[in-house]
C-alpha positions as CSV (number, residue, x, y, z in Angstrom):
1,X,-30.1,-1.1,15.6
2,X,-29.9,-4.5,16.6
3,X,-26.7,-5.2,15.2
4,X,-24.7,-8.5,14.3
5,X,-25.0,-9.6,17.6
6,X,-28.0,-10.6,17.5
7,X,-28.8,-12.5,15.1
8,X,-29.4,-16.6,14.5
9,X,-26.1,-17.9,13.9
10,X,-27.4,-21.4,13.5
11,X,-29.9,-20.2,11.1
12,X,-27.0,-18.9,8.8
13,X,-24.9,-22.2,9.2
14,X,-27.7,-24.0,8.0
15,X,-28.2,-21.7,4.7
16,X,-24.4,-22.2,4.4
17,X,-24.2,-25.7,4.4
18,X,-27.4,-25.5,2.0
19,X,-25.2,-23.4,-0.7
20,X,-22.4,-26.3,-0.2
21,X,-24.7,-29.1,-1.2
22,X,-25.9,-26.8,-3.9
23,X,-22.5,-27.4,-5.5
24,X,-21.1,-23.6,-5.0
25,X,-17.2,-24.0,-5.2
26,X,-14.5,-22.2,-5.1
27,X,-12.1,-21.6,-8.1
28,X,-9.3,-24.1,-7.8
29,X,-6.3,-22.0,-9.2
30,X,-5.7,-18.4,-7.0
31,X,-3.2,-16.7,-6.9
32,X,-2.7,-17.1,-3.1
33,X,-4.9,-20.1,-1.9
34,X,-6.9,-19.3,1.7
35,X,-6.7,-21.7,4.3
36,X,-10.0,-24.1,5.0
37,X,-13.2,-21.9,5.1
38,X,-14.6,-21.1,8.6
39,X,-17.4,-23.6,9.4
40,X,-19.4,-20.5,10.8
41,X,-18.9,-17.0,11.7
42,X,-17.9,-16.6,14.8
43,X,-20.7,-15.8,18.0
44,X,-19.9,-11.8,18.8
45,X,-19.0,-10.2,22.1
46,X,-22.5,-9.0,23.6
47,X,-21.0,-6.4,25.5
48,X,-21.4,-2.8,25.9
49,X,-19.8,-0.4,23.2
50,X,-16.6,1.0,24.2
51,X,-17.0,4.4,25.0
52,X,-15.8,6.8,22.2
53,X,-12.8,8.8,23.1
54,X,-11.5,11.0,20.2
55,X,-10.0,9.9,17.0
56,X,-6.8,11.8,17.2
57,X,-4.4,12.0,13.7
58,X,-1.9,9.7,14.6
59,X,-0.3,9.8,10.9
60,X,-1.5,13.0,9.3
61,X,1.4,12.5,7.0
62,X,1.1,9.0,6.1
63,X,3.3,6.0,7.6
64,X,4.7,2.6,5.8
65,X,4.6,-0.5,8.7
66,X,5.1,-3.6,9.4
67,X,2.3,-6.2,10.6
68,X,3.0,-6.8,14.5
69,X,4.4,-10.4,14.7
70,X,4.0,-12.3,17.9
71,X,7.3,-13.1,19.4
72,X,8.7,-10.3,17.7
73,X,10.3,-7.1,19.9
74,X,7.9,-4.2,18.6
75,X,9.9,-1.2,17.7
76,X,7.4,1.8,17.2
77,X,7.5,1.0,13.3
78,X,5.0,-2.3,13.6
79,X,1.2,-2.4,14.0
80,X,-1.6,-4.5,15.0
81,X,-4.7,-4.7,13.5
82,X,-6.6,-3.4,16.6
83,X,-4.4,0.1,16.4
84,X,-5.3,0.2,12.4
85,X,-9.7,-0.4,13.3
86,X,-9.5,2.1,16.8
87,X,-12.6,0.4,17.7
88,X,-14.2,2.8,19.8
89,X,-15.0,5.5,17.9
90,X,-15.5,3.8,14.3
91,X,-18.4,4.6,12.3
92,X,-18.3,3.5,9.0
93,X,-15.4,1.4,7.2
94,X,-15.1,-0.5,4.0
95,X,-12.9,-3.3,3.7
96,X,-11.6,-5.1,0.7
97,X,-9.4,-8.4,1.0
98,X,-9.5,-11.6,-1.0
99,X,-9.3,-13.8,2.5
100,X,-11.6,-13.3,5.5
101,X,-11.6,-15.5,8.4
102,X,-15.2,-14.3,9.5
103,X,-15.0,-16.0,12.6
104,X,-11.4,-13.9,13.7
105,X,-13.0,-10.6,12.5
106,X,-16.2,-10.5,13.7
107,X,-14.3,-10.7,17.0
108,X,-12.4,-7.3,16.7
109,X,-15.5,-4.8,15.7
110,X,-18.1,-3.3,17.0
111,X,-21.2,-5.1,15.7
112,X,-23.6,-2.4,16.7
113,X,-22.1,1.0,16.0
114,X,-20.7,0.9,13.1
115,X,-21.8,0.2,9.7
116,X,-19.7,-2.0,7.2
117,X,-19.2,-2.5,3.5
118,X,-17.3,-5.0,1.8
119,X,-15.4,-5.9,-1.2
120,X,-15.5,-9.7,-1.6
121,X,-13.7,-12.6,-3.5
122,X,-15.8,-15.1,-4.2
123,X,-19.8,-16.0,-4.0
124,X,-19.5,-17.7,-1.0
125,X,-18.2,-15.1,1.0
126,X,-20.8,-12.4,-0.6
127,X,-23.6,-15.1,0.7
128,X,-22.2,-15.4,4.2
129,X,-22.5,-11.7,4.5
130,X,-25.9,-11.0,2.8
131,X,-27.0,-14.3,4.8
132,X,-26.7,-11.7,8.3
133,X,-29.3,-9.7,7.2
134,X,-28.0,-7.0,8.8
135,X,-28.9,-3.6,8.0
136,X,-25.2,-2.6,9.1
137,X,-23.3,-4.7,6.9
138,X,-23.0,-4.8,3.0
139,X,-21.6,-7.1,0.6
140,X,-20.5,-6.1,-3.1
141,X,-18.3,-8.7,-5.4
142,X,-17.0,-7.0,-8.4
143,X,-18.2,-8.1,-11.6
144,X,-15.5,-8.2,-13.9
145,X,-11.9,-9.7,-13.7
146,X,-11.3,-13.0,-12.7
147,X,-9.6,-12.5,-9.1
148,X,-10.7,-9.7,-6.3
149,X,-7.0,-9.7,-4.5
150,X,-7.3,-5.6,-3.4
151,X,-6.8,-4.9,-0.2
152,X,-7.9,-2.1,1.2
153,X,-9.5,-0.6,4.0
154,X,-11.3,3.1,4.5
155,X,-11.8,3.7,8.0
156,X,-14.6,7.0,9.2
157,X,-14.4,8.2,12.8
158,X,-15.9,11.9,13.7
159,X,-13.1,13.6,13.3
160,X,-11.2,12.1,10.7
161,X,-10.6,8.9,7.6
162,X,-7.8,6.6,7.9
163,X,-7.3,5.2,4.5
164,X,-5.1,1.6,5.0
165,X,-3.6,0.3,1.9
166,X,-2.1,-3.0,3.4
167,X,-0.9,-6.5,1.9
168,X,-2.5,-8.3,4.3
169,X,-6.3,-10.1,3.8
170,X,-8.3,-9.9,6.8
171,X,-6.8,-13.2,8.9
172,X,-5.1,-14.0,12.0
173,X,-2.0,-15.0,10.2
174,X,-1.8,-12.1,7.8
175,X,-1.7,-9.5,10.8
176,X,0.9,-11.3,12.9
177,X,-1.2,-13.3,15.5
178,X,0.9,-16.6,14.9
179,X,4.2,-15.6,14.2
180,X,4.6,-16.8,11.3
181,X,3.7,-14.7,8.4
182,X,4.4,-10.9,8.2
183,X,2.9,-7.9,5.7
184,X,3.2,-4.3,5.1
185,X,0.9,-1.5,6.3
186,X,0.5,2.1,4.6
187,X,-1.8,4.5,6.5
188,X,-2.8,7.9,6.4
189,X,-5.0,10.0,8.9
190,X,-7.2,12.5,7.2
191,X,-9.1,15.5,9.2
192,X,-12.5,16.1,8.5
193,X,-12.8,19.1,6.4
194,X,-14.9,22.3,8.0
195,X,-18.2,22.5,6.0
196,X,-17.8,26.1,4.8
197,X,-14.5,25.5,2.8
198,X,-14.5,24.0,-0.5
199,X,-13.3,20.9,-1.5
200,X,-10.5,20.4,-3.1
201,X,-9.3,16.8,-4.9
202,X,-6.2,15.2,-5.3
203,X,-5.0,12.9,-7.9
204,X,-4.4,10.2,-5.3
205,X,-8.3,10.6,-4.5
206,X,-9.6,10.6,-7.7
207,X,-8.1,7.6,-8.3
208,X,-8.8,5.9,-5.1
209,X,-12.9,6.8,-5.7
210,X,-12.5,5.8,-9.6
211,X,-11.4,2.1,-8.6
212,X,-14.0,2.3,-5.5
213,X,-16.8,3.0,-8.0
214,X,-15.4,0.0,-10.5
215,X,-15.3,-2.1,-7.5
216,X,-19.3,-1.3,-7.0
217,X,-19.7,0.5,-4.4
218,X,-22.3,3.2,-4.1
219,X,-22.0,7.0,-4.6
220,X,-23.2,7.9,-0.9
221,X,-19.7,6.0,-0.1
222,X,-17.9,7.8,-2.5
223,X,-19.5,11.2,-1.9
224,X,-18.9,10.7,2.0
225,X,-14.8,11.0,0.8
226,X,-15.5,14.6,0.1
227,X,-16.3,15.1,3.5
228,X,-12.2,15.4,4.1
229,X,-9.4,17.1,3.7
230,X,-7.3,14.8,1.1
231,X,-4.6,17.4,0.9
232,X,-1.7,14.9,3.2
233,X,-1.8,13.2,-0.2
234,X,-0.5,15.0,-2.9
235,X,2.7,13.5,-2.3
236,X,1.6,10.1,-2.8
237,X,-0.1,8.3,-5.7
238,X,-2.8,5.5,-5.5
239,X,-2.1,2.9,-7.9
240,X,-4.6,0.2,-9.2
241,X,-5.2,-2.7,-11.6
242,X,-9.0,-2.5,-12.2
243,X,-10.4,-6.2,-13.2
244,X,-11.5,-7.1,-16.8
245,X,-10.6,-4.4,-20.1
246,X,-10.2,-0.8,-19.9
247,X,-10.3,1.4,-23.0
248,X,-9.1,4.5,-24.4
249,X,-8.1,6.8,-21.3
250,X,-9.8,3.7,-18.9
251,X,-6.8,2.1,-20.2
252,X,-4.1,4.8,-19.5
253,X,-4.7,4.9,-15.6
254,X,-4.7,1.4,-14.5
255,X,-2.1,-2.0,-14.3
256,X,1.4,-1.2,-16.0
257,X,0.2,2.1,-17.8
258,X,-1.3,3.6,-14.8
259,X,2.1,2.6,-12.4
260,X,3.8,4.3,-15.8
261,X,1.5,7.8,-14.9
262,X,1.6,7.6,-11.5
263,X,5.4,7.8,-11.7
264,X,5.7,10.5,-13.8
265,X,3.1,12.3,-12.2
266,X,4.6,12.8,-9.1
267,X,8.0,13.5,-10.8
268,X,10.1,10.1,-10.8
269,X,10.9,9.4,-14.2
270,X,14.4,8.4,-14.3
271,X,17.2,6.4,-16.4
272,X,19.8,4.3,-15.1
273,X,16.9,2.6,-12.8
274,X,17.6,-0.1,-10.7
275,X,14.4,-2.1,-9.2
276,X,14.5,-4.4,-6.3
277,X,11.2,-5.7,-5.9
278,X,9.6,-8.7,-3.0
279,X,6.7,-10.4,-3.8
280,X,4.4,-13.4,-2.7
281,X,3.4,-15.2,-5.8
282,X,5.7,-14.8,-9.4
283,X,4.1,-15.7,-12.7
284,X,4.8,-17.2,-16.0
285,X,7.9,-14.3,-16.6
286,X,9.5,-13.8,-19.3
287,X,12.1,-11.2,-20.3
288,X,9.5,-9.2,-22.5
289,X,7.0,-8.8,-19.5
290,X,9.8,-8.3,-17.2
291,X,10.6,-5.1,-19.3
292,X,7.5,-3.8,-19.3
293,X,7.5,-4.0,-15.4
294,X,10.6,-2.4,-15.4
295,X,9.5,0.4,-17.7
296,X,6.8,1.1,-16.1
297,X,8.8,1.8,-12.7
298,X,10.7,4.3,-14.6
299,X,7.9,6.2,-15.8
300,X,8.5,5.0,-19.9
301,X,5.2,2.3,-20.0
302,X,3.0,5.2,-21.8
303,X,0.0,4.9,-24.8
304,X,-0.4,8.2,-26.5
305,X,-4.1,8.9,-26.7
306,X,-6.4,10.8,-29.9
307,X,-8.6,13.4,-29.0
308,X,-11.0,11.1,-29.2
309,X,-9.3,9.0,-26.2
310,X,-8.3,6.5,-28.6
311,X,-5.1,4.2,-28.4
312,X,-3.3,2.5,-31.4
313,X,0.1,2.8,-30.4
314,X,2.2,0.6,-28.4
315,X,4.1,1.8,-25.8
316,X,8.3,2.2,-27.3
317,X,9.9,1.4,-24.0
318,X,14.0,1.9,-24.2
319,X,15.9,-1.1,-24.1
320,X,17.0,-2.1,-20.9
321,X,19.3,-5.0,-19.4
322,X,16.3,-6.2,-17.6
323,X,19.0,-8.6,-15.8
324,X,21.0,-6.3,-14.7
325,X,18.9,-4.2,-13.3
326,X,15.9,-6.2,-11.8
327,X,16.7,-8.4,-8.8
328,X,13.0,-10.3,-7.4
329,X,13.1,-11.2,-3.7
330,X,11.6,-14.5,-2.8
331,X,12.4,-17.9,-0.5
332,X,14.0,-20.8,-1.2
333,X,12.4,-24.1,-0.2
334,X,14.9,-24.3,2.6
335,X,14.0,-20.8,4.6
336,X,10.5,-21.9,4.5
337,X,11.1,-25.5,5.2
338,X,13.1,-24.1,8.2
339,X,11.3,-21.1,9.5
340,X,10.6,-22.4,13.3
341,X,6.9,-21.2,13.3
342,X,5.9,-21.9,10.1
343,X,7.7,-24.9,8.1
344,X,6.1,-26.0,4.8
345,X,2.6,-26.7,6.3
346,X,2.7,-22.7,6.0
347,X,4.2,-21.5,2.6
348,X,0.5,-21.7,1.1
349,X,0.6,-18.6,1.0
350,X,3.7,-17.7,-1.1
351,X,2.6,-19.3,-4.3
352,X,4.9,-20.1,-7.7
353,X,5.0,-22.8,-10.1
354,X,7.7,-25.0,-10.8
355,X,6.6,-25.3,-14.5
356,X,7.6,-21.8,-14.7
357,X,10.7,-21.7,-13.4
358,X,12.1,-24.7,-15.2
359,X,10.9,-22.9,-18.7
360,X,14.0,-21.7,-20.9
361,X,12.3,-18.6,-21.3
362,X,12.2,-17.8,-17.0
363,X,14.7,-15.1,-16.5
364,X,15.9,-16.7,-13.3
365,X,18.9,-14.7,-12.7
366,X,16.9,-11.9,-11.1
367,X,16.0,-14.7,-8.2
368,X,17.7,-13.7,-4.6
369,X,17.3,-15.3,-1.5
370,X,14.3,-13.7,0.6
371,X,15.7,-13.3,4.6
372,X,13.4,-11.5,6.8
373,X,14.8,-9.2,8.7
374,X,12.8,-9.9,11.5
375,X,13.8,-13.5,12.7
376,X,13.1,-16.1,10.3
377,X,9.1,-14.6,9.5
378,X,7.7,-15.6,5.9
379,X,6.8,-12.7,4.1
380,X,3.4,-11.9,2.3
381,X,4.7,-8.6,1.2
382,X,4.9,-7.1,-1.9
383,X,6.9,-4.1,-2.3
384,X,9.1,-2.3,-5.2
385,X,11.8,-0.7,-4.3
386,X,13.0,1.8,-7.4
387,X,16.1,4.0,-7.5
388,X,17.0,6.0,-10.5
389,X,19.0,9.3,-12.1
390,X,16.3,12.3,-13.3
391,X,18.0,13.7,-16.0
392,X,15.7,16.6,-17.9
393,X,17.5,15.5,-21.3
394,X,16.3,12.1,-21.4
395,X,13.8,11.3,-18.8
396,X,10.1,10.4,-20.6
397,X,7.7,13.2,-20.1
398,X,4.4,11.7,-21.9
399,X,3.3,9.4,-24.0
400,X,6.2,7.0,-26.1
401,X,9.6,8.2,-26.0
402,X,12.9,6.9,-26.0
403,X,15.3,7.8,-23.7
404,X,18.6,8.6,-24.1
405,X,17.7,10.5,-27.2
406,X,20.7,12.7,-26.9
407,X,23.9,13.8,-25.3
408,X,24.0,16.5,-22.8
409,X,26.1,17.8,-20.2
410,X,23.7,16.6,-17.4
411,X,22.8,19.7,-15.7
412,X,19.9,19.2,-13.8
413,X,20.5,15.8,-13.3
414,X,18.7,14.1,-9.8
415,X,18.9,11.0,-8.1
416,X,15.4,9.5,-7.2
417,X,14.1,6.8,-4.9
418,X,10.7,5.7,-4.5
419,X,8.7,2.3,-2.9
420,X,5.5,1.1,-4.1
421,X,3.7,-1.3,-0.9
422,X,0.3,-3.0,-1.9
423,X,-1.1,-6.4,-3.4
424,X,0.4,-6.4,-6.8
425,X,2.7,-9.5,-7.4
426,X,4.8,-10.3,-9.8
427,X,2.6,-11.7,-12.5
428,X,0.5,-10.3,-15.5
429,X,-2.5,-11.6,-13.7
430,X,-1.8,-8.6,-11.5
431,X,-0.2,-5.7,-13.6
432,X,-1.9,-6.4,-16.7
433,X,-1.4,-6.7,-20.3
434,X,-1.9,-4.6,-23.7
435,X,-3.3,-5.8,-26.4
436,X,-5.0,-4.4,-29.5
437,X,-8.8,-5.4,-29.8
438,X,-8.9,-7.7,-32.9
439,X,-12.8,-8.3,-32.9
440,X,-15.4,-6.5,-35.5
441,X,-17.0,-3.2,-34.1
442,X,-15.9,0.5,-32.5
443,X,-13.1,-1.0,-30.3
444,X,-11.1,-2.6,-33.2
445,X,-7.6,-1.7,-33.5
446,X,-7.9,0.3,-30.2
447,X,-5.2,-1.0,-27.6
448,X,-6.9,-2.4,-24.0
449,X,-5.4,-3.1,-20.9
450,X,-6.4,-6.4,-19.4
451,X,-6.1,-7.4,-16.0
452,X,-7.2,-10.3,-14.5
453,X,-6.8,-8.9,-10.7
454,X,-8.3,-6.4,-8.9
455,X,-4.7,-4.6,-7.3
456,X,-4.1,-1.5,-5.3
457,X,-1.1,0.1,-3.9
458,X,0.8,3.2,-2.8
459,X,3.5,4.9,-4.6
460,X,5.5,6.9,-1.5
461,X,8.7,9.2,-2.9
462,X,11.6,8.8,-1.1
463,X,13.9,11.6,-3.2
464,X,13.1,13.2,-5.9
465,X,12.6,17.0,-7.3
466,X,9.4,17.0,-5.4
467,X,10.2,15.9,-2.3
468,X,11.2,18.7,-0.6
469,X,9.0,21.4,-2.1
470,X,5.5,21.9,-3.6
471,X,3.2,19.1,-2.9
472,X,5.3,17.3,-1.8
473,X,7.0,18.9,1.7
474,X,4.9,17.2,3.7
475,X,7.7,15.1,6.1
476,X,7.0,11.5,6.8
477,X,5.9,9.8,9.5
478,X,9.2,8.8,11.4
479,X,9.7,12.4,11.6
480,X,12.1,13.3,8.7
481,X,11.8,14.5,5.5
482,X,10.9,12.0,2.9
483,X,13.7,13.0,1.5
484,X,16.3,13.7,4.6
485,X,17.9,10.4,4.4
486,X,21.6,11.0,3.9
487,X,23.2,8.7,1.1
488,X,25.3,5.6,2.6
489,X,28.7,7.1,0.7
490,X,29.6,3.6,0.8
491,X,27.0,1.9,-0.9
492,X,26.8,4.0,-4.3
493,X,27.9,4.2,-8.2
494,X,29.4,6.6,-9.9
495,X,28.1,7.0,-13.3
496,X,29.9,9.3,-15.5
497,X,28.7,8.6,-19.3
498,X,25.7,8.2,-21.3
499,X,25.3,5.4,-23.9
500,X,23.6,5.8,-27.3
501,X,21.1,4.1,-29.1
502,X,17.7,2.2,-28.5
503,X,15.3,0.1,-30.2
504,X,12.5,-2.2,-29.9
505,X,11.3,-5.3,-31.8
506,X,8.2,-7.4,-31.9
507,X,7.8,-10.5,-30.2
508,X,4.9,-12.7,-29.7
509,X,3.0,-13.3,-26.2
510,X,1.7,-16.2,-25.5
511,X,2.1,-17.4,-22.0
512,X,-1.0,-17.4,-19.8
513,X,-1.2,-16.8,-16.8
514,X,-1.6,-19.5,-14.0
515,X,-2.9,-17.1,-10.8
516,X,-6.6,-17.0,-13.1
517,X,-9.6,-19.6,-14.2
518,X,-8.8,-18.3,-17.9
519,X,-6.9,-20.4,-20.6
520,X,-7.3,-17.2,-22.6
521,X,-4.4,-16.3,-24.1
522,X,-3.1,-12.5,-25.6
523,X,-0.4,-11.1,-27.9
524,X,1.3,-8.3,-27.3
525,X,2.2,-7.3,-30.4
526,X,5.3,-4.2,-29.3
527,X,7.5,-5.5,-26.4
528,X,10.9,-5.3,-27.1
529,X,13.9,-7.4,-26.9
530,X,16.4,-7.3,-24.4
531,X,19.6,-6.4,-26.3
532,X,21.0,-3.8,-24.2
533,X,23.9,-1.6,-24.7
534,X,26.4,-2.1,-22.2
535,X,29.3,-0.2,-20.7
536,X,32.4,-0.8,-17.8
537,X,31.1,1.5,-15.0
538,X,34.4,3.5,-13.5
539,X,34.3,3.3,-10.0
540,X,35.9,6.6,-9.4
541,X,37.2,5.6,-5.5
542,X,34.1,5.1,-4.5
543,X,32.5,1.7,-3.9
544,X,29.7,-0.2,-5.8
545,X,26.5,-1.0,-4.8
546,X,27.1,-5.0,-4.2
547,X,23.6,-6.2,-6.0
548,X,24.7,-4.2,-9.5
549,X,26.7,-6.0,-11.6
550,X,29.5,-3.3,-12.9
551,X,29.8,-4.7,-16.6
552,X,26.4,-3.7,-17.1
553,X,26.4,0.2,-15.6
554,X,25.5,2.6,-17.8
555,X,27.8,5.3,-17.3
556,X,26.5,9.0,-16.2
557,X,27.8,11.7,-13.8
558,X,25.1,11.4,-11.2
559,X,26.1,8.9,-8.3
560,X,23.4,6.2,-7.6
561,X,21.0,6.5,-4.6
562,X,22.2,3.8,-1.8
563,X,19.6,1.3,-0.5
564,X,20.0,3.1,2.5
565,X,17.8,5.9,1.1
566,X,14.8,3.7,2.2
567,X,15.3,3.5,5.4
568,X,13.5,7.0,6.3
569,X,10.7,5.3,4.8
570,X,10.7,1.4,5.7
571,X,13.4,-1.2,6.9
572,X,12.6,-3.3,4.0
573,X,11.0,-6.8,4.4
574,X,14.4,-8.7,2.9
575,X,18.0,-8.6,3.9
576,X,20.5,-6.5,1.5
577,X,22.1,-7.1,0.0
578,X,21.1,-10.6,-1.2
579,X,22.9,-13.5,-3.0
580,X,21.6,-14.9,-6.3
581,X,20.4,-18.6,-6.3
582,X,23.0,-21.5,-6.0
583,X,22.7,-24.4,-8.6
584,X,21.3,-26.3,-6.1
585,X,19.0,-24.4,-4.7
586,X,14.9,-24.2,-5.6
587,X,12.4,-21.6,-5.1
588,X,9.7,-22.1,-2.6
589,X,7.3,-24.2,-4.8
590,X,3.2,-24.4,-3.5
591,X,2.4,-25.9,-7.3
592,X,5.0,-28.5,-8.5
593,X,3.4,-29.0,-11.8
């Protein structure tokens, strides 16, 4: 094979230039704008392969990272992007970013022994790749949604798959190189399965080959999966938005609906949930979508489905005090003016609108200050963090139920913690939105999910009733039990009552979206109000949790999981606990109108 190597790089800057003049452009309204495109891709080392040594598992059970930052002391919990590719003995890998800096890539592979497939954002990038000619290298742009902002990576040696679910797009600032920016990095290490045993799938597989094959890749990709043993993943869930509208049971699996599944799935359906989430870019929010976000991280975001695998039914979330219970990580203008490496020359990245903010409809009381804890780093990560109570009484099984239905004496009752790490901000654009299909023909009345992003991410249980047994025993990476974290007795609630009552209402949706090209904009007929039902939260002698408000507590006999629950997992991007925004103080703003 003659490999990237060698072929004519002036040749391809030529054609480039020629699709410039041409008048191809990029959209002008991302969610996270990329810096200056490359002027070329970069001239490749012409040196000898490495020699292949082999491809041990080095996380068999999976492992949540950090992106190495330079300057940074590395602690055995960081990684580079080198130690994620393991050059040497790479065969085949598919990558999937909505940023590549060509020129930095091209400079870490192996252009001759290894054959590549990639998911692209944007015509121009698909065109710089086919323009190689290489027999080694494909190019595949999905064809429906409005933004590709996945990222993913599926890595084959000989001996094993490493499947990479980071935050980070494929550029020098993403992984750490300047010190400036940093991301998170899930990876798991799958052996190659012996060819006389059967295969046997996962639900975490069949959802990562379901949203491979939207994305357009070809079945000899997705066949080659079955070549391994997925079984390290049952504990784990994949979780996607898939671009454009999905119908029917299409619709059940992906954006809000399939987060709602995924949850439940792997047995974390809880009340009383409290969600601390990070992200890089925040939408047009409003209370309504806000509740669906937060329903859907408690397992209660469900459409029940016909025979038929027909939907007419809006999910009946319970109310919530969304407020309460909801706090969204992100920088003031100060800590990224200040941040010594970066400075406002590089917040591009970390995107929000001041229009949005300034709305009367913004919920902005969920806003805390974002502090690394690392230094001063900007953050590109987007992360949920979700603790809740399991109670068997109340807790939604399937399809749209209410919870808190009725008393009981909680027996049974179980705190649970998960994190979800991936490229889903906090925005419609990437969870996606029902709505019921108003046009003439076979579709009408049906509900659809609509996302305008391509989004993937990892659901990883922290504690739970399937932690520990079953499928999900498997310990994590750092060498403890995903669920062997001890509770910080200091840092919890006790909860000692249930409330009554629910209810929903109908409100109109009409906010689009400002991370898309589209002006389209949809109504979701069934999201419900925030009038919750509060009650005083008895502190019986022990402390509360300093981020939850105790006049808005629901009471119940199961003590709250402490935030330090997560640190078996990850030591989370942001420092906690946070304080809310001062009156004086503005979000980090890359669009000021």
């Amino acid at each position: 094979m003659l490999g990237l190597a060698g072929l004519d790089r002036k040749a391809m800057e030529e054609e480039r230039l020629a699709r410039l003049r041409a008048g191809s452009k990029r959209s002008g309204d991302d969610i996270s704008p990329p810096p200056d495109r490359a002027t070329k891709i970069a001239r490749l080392d012409h040196s000898k392969p490495h020699s292949a040594l082999p491809a041990k598992l080095s996380y068999p059970d999976g492992k949540l990272c950090k992106t190495w930052a330079y300057g940074q002391e590395r602690d055995g919990r960081d990684i580079k992007f080198e130690e994620v590719l393991e050059r040497p003995t790479l065969k085949t890998a598919v990558f999937s970013a909505y940023t590549y800096d060509f020129d930095w890539f091209f400079r870490k592979i192996d252009p001759q022994n290894t054959t590549y497939h990639f998911v692209v954002s944007s015509d121009e990038q698909h065109a710089d790749l086919e323009s190689l000619h290489a027999p080694n290298v494909k190019a595949y742009k999905p064809k429906f949604g409005r933004l590709m902002h996945s990222k993913l990576i599926v890595l084959v040696h000989p001996t094993k798959l490493r499947v990479v679910i980071p935050s980070a797009n494929l550029v020098d600032y993403d992984w750490g190189e300047t010190g400036i920016m940093e991301n998170t990095v899930w990876l798991i290490d799958l052996p190659r399965r012996p060819p006389e045993t059967d295969m046997v799938s996962t639900s975490f597989l069949d959802e990562l080959k379901y949203f491979l094959e939207k994305q357009g890749l070809p079945q000899t990709v997705l066949a080659g999966l079955d070549k391994f043993d997925w079984s390290a993943t049952r504990p784990y869930a994949f979780v996607h938005s898939v671009g454009g509208i999905s119908y029917g049971t299409s619709a059940a699996r992906t954006g809000l609906t399939g987060l709602s599944a995924a949850v439940r799935r792997l047995g974390l359906a809880s009340t009383q949930t409290q969600v601390d989430m990070c992200a890089s870019s925040v939408g047009a929010l409003t209370e309504a979508k806000l509740n669906n976000l937060h329903a859907a991280t408690r397992g209660d975001y469900s459409i029940p489905l016909s025979p038929s695998g027909r939907s007419t039914v809006f999910p009946q979330p319970a109310n919530v005090d969304v407020r309460s219970s909801f706090r969204l990580y992100f920088p003031t203008h100060e800590y990224v003016a200040n941040s010594p490496n970066g400075g406002v020359n590089n917040g591009g990245t970390i995107w929000f609108n001041r229009t949005h903010f300034e709305k009367s409809t913004f919920p902005r009381s969920i806003f805390r200050e974002f502090k690394s804890t690392r230094g001063h780093l900007l953050s590109h990560c987007k992360m949920l963090f979700v603790r809740g109570i399991i109670d068997p009484a109340s807790t939604p099984a399937s399809g749209p139920t209410k919870l808190f239905r009725k008393k009981s004496d909680n027996s049974g009752a179980q705190q649970v913690a998960y994190v979800y790490a991936g490229s889903a901000n906090c925005s419609d654009a990437a969870w996606g939105t029902l709505v019921a299909e108003k046009r003439a023909g076979p579709n009408k009345g049906q509900l659809h999910m609509t996302c305008n992003n391509w989004e993937c991410g990892v659901l990883i249980p922290v504690i739970g009733p399937n932690v520990n047994n079953g499928n999900a025993e498997e310990s994590n990476s750092a060498g403890r039990r995903l669920g062997g974290s001890k509770l910080d007795e200091t840092n919890i609630i006790t909860i000692e009552d249930e409330i009554d009552g629910d209810g929903t209402a109908s409100e109109d949706e009409t906010e689009s979206e400002d991370e898309s090209d589209g002006k389209a904009k949809t109504k979701n007929t069934k999201v419900q109000n925030a009038s919750p039902n509060t009650a005083k939260a008895k502190q019986g002698g022990k402390r509360i949790d300093p981020q939850l408000k105790d006049k808005h507590c629901v009471q119940f006999k199961v003590e709250l999981p402490g935030w330090d629950v997560f640190k078996s997992v990850v030591d989370g991007p942001f420092q906690y606990p946070a304080t809310e925004y001062g009156p004086t103080q503005q979000p980090w703003y890359v669009r000021e109108r």
